[in-house]
VMD Tcl script that builds the backbone (N, CA, C; Angstrom):
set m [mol new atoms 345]
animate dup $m
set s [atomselect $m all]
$s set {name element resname resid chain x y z} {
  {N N UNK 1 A 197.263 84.225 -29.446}
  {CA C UNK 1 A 196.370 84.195 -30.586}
  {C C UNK 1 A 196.348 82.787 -31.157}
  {N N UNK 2 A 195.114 82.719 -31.656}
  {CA C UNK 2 A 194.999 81.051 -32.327}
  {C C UNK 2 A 195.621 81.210 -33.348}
  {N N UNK 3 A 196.224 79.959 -34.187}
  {CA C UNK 3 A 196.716 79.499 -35.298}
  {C C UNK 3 A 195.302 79.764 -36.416}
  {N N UNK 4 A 194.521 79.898 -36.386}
  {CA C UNK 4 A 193.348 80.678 -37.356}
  {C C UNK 4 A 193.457 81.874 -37.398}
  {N N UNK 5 A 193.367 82.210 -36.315}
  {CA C UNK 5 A 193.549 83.621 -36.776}
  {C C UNK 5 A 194.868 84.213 -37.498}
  {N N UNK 6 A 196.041 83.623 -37.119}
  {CA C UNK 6 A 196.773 84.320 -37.572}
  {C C UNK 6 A 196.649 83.681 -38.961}
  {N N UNK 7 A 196.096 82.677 -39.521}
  {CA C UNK 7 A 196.335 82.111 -40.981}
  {C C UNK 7 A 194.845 83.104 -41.909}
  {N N UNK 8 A 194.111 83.726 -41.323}
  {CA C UNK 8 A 192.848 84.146 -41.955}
  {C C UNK 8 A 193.412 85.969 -41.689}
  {N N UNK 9 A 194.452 86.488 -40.952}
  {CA C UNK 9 A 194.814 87.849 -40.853}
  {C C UNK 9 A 195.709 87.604 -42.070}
  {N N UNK 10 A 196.994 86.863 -42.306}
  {CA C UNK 10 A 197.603 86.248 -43.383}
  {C C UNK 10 A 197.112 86.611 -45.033}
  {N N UNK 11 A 195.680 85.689 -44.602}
  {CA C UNK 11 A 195.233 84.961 -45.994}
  {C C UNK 11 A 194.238 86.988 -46.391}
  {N N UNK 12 A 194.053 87.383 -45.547}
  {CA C UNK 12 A 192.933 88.996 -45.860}
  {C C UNK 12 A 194.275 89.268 -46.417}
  {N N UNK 13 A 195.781 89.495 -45.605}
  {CA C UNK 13 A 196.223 90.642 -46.165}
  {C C UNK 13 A 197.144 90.052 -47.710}
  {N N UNK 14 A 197.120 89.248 -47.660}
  {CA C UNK 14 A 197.651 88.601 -48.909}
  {C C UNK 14 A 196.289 88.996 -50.329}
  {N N UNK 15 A 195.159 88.642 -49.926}
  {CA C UNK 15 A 194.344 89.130 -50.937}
  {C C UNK 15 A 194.192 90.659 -50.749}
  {N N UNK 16 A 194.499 91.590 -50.113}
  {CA C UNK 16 A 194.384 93.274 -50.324}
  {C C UNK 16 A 195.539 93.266 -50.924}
  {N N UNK 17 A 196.644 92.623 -51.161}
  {CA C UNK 17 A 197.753 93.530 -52.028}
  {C C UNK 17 A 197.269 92.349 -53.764}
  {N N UNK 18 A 196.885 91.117 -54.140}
  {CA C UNK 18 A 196.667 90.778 -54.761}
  {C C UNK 18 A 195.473 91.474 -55.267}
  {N N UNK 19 A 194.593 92.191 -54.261}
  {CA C UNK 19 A 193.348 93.006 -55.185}
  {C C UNK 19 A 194.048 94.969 -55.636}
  {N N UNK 20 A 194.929 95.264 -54.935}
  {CA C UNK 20 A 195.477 96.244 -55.760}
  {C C UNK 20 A 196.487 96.013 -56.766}
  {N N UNK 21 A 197.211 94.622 -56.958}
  {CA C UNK 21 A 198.140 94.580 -57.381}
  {C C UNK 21 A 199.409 94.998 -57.283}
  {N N UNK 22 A 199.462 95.487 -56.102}
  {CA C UNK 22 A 200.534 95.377 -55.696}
  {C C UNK 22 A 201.395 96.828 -55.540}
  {N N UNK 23 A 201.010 97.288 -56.989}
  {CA C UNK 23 A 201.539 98.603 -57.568}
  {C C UNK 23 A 200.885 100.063 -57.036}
  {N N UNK 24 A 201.430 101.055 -56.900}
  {CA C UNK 24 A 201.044 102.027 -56.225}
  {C C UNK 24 A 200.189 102.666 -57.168}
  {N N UNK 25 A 198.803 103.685 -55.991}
  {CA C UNK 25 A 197.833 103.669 -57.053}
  {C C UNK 25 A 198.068 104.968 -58.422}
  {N N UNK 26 A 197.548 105.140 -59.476}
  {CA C UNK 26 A 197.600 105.957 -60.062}
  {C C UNK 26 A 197.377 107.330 -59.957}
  {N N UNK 27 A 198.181 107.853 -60.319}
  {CA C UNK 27 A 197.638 109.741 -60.214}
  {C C UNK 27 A 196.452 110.333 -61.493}
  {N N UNK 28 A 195.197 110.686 -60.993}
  {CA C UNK 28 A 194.056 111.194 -61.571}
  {C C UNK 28 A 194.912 112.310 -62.453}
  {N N UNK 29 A 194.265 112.362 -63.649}
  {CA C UNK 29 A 194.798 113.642 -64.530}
  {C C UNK 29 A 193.946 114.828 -64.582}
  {N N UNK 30 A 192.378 114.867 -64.041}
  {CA C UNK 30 A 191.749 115.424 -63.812}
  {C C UNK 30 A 191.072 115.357 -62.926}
  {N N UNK 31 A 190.479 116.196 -62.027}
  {CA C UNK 31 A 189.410 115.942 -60.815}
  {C C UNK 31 A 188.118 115.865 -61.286}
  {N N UNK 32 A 187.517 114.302 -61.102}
  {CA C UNK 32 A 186.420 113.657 -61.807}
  {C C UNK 32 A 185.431 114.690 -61.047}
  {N N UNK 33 A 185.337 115.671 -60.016}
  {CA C UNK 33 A 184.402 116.124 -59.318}
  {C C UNK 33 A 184.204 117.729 -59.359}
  {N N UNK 34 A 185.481 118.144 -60.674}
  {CA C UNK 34 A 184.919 119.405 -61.006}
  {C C UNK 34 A 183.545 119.428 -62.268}
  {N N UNK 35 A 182.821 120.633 -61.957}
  {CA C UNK 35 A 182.298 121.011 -62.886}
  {C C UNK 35 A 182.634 121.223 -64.286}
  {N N UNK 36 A 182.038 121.273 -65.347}
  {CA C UNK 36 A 182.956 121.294 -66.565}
  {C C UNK 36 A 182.205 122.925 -67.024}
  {N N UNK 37 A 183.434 123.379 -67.605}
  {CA C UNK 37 A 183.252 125.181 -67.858}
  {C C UNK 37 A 182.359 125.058 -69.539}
  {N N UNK 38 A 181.216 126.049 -69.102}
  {CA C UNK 38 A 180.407 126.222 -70.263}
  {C C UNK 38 A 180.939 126.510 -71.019}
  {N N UNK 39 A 180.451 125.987 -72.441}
  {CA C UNK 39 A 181.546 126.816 -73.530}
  {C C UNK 39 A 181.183 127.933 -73.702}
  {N N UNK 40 A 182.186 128.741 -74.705}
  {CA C UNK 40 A 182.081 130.238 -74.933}
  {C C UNK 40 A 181.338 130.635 -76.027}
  {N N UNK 41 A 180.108 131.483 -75.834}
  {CA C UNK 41 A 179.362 131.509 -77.103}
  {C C UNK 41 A 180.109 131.569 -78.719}
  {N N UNK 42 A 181.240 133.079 -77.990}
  {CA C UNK 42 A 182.011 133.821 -79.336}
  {C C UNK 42 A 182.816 131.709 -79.711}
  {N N UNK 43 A 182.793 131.055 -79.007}
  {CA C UNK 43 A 184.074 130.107 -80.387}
  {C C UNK 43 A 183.517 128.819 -80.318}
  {N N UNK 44 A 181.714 128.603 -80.245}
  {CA C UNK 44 A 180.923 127.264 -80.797}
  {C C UNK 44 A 180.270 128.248 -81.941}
  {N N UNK 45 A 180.276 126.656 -82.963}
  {CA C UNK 45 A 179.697 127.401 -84.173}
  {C C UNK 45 A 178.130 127.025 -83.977}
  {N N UNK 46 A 177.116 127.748 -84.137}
  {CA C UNK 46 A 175.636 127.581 -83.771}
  {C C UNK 46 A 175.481 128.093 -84.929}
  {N N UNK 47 A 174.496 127.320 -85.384}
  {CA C UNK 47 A 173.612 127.377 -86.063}
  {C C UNK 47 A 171.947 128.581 -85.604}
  {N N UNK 48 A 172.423 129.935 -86.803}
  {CA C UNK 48 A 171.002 130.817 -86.195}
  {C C UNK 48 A 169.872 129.954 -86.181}
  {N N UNK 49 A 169.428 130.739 -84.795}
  {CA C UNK 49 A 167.820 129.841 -84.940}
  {C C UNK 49 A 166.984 130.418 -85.268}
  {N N UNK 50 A 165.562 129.332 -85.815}
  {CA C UNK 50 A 164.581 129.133 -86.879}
  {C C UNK 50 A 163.508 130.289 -86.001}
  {N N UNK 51 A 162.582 130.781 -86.790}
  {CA C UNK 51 A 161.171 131.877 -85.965}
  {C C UNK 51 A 161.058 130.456 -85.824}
  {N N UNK 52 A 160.005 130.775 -84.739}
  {CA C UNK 52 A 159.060 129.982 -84.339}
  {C C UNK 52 A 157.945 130.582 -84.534}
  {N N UNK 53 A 156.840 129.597 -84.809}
  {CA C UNK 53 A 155.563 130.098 -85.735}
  {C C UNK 53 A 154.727 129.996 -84.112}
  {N N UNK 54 A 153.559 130.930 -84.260}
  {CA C UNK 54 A 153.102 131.463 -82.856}
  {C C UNK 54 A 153.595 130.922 -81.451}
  {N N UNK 55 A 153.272 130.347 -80.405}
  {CA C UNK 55 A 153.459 130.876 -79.162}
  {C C UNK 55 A 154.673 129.976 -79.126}
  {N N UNK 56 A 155.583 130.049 -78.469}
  {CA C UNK 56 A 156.616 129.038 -78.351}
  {C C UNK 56 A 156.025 127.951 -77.374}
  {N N UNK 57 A 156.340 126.707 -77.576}
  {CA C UNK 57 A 156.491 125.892 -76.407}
  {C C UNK 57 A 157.878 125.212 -75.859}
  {N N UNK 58 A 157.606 125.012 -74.625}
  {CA C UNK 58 A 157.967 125.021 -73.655}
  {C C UNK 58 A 158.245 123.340 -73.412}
  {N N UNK 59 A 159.694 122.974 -73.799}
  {CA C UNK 59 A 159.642 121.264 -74.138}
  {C C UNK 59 A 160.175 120.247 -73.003}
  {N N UNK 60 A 161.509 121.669 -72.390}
  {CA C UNK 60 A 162.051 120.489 -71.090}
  {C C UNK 60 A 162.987 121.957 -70.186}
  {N N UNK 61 A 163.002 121.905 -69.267}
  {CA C UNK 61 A 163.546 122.908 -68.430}
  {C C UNK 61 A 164.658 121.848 -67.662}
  {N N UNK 62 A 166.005 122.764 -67.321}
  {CA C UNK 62 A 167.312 122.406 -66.909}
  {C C UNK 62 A 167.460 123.430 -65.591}
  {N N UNK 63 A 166.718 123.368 -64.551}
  {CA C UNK 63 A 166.908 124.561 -63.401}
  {C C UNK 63 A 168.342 124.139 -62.672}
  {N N UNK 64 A 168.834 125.263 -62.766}
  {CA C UNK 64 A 170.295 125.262 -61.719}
  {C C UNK 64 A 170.400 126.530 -61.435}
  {N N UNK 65 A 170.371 127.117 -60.059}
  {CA C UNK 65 A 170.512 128.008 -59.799}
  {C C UNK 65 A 171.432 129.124 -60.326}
  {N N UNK 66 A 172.620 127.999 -60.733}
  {CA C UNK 66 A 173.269 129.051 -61.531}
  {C C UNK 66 A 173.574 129.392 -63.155}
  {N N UNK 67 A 173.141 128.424 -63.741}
  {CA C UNK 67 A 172.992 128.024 -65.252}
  {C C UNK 67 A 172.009 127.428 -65.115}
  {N N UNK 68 A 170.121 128.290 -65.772}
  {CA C UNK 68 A 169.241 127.164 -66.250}
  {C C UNK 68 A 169.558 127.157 -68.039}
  {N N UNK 69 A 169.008 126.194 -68.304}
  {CA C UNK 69 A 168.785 125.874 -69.662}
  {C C UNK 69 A 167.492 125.491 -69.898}
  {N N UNK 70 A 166.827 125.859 -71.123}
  {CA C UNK 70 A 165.404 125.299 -71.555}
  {C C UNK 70 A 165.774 125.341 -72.940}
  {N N UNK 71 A 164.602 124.165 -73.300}
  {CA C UNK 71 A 164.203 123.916 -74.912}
  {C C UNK 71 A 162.745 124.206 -75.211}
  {N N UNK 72 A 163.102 125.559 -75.757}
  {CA C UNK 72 A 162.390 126.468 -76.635}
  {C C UNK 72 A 161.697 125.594 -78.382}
  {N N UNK 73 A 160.759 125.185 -77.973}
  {CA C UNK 73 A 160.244 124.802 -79.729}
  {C C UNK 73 A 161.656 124.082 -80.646}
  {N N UNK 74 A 162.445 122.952 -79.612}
  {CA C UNK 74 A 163.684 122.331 -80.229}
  {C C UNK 74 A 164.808 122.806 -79.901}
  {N N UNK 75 A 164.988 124.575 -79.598}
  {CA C UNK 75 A 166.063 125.030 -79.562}
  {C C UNK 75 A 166.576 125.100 -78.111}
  {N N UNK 76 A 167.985 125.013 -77.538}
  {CA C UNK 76 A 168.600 125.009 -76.316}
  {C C UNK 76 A 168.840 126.646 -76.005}
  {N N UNK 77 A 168.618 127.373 -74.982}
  {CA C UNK 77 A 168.583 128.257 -74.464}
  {C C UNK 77 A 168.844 128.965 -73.179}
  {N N UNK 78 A 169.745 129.763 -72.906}
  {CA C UNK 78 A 170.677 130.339 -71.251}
  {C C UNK 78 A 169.383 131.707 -71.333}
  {N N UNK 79 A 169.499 131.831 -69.914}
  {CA C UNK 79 A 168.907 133.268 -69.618}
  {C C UNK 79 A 169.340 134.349 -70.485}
  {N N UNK 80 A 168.942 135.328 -71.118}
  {CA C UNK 80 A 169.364 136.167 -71.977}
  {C C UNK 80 A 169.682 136.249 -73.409}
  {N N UNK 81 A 169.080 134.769 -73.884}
  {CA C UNK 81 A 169.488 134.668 -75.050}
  {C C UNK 81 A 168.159 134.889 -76.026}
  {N N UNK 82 A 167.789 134.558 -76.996}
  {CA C UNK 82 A 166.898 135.050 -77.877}
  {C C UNK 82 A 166.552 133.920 -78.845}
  {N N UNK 83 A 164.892 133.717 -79.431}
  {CA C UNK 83 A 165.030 133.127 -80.233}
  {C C UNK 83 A 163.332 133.624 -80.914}
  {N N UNK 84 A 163.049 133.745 -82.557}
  {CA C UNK 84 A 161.968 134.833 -82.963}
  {C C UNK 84 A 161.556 135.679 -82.297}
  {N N UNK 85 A 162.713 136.581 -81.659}
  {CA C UNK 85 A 162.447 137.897 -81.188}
  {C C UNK 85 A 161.973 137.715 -79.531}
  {N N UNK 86 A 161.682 136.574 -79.138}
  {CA C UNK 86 A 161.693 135.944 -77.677}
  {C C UNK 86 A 162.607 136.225 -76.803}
  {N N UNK 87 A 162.992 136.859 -75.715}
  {CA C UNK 87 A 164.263 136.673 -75.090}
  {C C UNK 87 A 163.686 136.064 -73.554}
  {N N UNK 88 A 164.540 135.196 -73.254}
  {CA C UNK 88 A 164.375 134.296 -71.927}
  {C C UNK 88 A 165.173 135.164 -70.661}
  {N N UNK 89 A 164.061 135.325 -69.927}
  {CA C UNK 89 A 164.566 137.020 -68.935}
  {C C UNK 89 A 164.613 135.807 -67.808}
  {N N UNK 90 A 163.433 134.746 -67.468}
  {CA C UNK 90 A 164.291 134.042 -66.007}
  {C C UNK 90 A 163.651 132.384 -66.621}
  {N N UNK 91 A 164.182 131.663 -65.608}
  {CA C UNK 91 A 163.866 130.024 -65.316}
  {C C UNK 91 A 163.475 129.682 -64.041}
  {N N UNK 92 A 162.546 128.527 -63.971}
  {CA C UNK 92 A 162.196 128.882 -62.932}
  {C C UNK 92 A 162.003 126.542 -62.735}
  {N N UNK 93 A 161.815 125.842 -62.128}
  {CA C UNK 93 A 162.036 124.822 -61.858}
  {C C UNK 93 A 161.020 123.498 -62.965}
  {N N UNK 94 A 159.387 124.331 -63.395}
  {CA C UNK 94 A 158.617 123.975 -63.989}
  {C C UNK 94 A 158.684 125.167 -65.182}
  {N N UNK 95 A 158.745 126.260 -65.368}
  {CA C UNK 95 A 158.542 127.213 -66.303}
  {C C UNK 95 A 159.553 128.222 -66.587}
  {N N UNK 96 A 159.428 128.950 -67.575}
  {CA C UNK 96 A 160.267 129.883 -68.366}
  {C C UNK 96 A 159.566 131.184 -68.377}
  {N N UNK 97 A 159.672 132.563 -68.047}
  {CA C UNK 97 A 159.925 133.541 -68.556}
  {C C UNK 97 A 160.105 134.289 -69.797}
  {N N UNK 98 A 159.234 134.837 -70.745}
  {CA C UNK 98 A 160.014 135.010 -72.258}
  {C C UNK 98 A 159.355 136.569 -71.975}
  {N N UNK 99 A 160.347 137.511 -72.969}
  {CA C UNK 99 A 159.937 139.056 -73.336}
  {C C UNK 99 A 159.930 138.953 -74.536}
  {N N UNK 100 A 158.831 139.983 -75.221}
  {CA C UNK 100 A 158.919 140.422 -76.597}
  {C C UNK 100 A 158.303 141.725 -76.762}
  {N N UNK 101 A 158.534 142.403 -77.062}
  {CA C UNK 101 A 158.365 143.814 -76.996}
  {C C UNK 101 A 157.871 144.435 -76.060}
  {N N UNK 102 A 158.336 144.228 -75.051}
  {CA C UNK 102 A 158.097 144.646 -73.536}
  {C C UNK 102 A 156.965 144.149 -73.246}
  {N N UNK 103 A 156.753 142.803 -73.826}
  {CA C UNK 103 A 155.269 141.971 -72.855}
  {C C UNK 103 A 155.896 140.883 -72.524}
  {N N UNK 104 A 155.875 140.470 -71.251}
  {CA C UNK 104 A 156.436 138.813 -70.774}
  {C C UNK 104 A 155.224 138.010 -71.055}
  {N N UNK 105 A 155.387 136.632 -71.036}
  {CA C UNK 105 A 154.643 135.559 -71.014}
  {C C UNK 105 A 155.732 134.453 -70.361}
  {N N UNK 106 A 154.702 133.493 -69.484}
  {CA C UNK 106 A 155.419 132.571 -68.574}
  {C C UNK 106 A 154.689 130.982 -69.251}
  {N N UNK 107 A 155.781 130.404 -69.472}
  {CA C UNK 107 A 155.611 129.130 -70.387}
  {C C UNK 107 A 155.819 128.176 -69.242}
  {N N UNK 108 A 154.759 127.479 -69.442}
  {CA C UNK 108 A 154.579 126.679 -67.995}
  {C C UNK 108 A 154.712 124.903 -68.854}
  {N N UNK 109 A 155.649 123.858 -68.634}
  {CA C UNK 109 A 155.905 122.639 -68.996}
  {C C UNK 109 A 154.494 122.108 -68.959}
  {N N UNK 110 A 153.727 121.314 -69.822}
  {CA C UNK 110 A 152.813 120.145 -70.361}
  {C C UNK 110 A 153.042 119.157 -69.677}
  {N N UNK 111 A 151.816 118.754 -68.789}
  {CA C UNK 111 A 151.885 117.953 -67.548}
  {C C UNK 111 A 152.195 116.573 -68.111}
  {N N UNK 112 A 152.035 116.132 -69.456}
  {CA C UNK 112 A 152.700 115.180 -70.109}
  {C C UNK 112 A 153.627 115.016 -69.778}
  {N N UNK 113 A 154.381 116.096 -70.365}
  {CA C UNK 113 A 155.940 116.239 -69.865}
  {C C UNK 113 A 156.913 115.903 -68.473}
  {N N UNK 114 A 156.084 115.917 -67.701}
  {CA C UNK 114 A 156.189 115.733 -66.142}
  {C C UNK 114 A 156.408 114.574 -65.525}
  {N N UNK 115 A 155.404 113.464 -66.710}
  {CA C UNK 115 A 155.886 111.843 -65.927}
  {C C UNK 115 A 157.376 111.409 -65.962}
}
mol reanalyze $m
mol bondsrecalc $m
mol representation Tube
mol addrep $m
């Protein structure tokens, strides 16, 4: 082997322990790659929500197959929850689902909304 090389194999491994410092690496206290657990309705304090004065709209949709979320006329909302007598029966990627006295209506996002 040439005298370069061995001074440039040298000079790499001298800068990999100067770029970790030397010291062994740290232990994670949490796994940055779990999901974080929804909170529990019964122990956040919420604030009841406001009627909404005629049709609700339909402001931003959160689709996840397994938790959607939408904002209802301001308010944040899970499948099954309720808001002026509204209850959100499904989600869907562009639109929402709502029941009220056994009539659905499907709230479809404002192409505004979309850019």
């Amino acid at each position: 082997m040439s005298i370069w090389f061995r001074v440039i194999s040298a000079l790499l491994a001298g800068g990999a322990l100067l770029w970790s410092g030397g010291a062994a690496p740290q232990k994670l206290l949490h796994d940055p790659f779990e999901r974080p657990q929804p909170a529990s309705p019964a122990k956040s304090k919420l604030e009841p929500l406001p009627a909404i004065e005629g049709k609700p709209e339909l402001r931003a949709v959160l689709y996840d197959q397994g938790h959607s979320l939408v904002n209802i006329g301001g308010k944040i909302l899970a499948v099954g929850e309720s808001v002026a007598g509204y209850q959100l029966i499904k989600v869907e990627e562009r639109s929402a689902v709502l029941s009220k006295d056994g009539v659905q209506i499907k709230l479809m996002l404002d192409k505004e909304r979309l850019r």
